[in-house]
N, C-alpha and C positions, 0 to 999 in steps of 0.2 A: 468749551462746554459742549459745543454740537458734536464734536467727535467724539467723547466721552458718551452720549447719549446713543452715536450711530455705535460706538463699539457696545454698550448693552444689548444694542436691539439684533446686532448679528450675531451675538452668541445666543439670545433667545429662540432663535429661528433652529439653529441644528441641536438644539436641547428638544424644542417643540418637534421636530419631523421624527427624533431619536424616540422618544416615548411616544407618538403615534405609530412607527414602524415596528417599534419594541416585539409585540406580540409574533410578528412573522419571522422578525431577525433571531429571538430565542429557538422559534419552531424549525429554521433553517441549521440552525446549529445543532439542536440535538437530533435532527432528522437524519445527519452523516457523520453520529457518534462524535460529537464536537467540534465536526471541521462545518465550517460554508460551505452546503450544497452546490456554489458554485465552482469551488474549488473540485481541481481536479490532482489528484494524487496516483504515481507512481511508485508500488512500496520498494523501500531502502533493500538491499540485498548487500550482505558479508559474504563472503566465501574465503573459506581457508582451507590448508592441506598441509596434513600430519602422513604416516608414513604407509597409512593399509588405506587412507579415502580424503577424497574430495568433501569437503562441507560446506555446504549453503543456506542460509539463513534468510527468510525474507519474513520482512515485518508487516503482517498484511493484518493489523485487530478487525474486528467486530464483523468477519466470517464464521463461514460453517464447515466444518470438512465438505459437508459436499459442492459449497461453491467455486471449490477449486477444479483444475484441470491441468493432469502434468503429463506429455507424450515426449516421445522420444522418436525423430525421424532421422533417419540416418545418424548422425555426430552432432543433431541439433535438439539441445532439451531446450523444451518450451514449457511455462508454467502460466496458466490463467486463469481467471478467475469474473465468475458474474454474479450480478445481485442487483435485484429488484425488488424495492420497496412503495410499498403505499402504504399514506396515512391521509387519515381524513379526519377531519374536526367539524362536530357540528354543535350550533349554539342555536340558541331563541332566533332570532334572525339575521341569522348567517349559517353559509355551510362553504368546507372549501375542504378540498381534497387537492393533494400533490403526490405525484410520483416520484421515485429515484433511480436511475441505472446507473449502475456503476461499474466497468470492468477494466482488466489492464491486461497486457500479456506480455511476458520478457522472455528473450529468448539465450541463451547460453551455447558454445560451442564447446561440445566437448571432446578432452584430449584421448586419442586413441588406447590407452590405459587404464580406461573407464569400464571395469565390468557392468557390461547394460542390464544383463538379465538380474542384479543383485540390488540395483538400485530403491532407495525405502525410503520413507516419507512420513511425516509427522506432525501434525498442529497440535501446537498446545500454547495457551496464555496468548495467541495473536501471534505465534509465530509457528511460519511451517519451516520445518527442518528438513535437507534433504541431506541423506548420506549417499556418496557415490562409491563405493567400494573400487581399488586399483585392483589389474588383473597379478596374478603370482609373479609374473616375470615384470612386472613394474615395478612389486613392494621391491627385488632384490637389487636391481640396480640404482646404482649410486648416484643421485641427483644434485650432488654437490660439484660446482666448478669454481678452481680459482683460476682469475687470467692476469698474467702480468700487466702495466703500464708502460710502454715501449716510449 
């Protein structure tokens, strides 16, 4: 019986702390468009190659075009991105305001084949697209190998 009575009394406790934190843990989650402002996220990048370009895909939602940043330094494309938010809530008595930074930057090597000056870029639906166009003498040569097994 006593255990039966201590197992009630410990699931009351993180039911009671869950609906008193309730209020910040909802404001925490939609403060970083669904994720926990504590969470720290990386956005996913695809890259694939067809026969004229390079394509990169990176899944970065709830940007702006201009919070991007994409240079090219030597053979080294870099993509980045920042964003600072405030929000603030005020009631009868209370007031609380929180900030958010959030940036990432990935960086990509790129293959000698890469016309730099044609490269073009694109957000749309949360994702930025880059096209890397190949230079002419790249599209013609034949990128296929087969190697025997000895």
């Amino acid at each position: 019986m006593a255990s039966q009575g201590l197992s009630k009394a410990s699931n009351l406790f993180p039911s009671l702390f869950d609906d008193f934190f309730k209020p910040w843990k909802e404001w925490g989650l939609d403060f970083n468009g669904g994720r926990s402002f504590a969470a720290l996220t990386i956005p996913a990048v695809n890259v694939s190659e067809d026969k004229d370009s390079y394509n990169v895909s990176l899944a970065a939602p709830g940007l702006k075009k201009s919070d991007f940043k994409i240079d090219v330094d030597g053979s080294v494309l870099t993509i980045s991105a920042e964003r600072e938010e405030k929000k603030e809530e005020k009631g009868e008595k209370f007031s609380r305001q929180e900030y958010n930074y959030s940036s990432f930057s990935r960086g990509f090597n790129l293959p000698d084949s890469v016309n730099m000056d044609k490269i073009d870029a694109h957000y749309e639906d949360g994702v930025l697209k880059l096209k890397l166009p190949k230079k002419e003498e790249a599209k013609k040569k034949e990128t296929s190998l087969h190697i025997d097994v000895k």
